[in-house]
N, C-alpha and C positions, 0 to 999 in steps of 0.2 A: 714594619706593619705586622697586626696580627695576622695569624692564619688559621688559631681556631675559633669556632663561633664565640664559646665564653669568655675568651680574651679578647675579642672587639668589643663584645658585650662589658667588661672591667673596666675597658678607656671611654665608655661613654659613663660608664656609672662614676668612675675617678674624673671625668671634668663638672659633671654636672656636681656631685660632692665637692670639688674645688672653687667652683664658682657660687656655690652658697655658704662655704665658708666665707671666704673674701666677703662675701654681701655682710654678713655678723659681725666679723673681725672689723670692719671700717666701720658700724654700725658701732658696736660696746667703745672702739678710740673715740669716737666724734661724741659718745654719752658723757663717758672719764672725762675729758677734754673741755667739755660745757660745766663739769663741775669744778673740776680744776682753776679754770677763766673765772667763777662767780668768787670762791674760795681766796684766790688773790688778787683779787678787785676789793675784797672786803665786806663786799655787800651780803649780808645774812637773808634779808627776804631772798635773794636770785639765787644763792647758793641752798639753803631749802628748798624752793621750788625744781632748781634740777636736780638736786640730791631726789626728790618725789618720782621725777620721773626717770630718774638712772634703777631707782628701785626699783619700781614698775617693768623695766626693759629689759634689766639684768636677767630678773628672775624670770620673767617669757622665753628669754633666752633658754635656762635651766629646762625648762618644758618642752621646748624645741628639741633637746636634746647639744644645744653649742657647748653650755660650760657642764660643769658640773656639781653639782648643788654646795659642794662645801667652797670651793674656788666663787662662786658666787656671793657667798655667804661672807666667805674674807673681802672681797674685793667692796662688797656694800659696807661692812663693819669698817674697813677704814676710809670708806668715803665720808662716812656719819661722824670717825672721829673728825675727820677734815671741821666738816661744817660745823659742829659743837667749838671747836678750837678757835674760830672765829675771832668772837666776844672779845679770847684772852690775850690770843695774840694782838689786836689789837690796842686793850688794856695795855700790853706791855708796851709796844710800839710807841704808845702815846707817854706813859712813864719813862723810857728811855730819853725820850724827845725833849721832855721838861727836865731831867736831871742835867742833859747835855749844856740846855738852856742856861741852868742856874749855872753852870762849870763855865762856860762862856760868860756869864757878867758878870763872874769872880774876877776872871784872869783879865775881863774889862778893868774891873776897877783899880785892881794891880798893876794895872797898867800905867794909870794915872801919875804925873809926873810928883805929886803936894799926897801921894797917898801914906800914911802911916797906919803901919797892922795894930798898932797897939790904943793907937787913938777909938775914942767909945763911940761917935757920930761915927767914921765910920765903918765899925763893926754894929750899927744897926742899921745904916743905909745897906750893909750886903749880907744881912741874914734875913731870912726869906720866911 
């Protein structure tokens, strides 16, 4: 324990400084966290709307004095690429899914016991 005044006076200033960090730090995970969930869910309205307000939070934070203004600055910048990326990823996701598609009812009709590659029906039943 302390025994001089200013040292007892540092353990009340270091918990109370501890205990509103913790309040922020759980505060900015559970913001990140809600945009994250909208982001791979897919959905772009939900993932805009918490992207709006992780902005809004972030940088109150920066005011507060938690983060600091460039750490803020990175951590919104790629949350916005998050949410912009959206659209494409999904684009892709869905292009992979139909290539796959077509690859499966190649190796379907390959399969086939009467199939010949060189016969013209079909090579226009399996082009696409």
């Amino acid at each position: 324990m302390a025994h001089h005044k200013s040292a007892k006076k540092r353990i009340v200033q270091t918990a109370k400084r501890t205990e509103r960090n913790r309040y922020y730090r759980t505060r900015f995970k559970n913001i990140v966290k809600a945009v994250h969930e909208a982001v791979e869910a897919g959905d772009k309205a939900a993932a805009a709307e918490a992207f709006k307000v992780a902005n809004k939070k972030i940088h109150a934070m920066v005011s507060k004095g938690f983060l600091k203004k460039q750490t803020a600055s990175r951590k919104v910048s790629r949350l916005h690429k998050m949410v912009n990326n959206i659209e494409a990823a999904y684009a892709a996701s869905t292009l992979l899914h139909i290539s796959l598609t077509k690859i499966q009812y190649k190796e379907h009709l390959c399969s086939k016991k009467n199939f010949n590659p060189l016969s013209i029906d079909t090579m226009k039943s399996a082009s696409f």
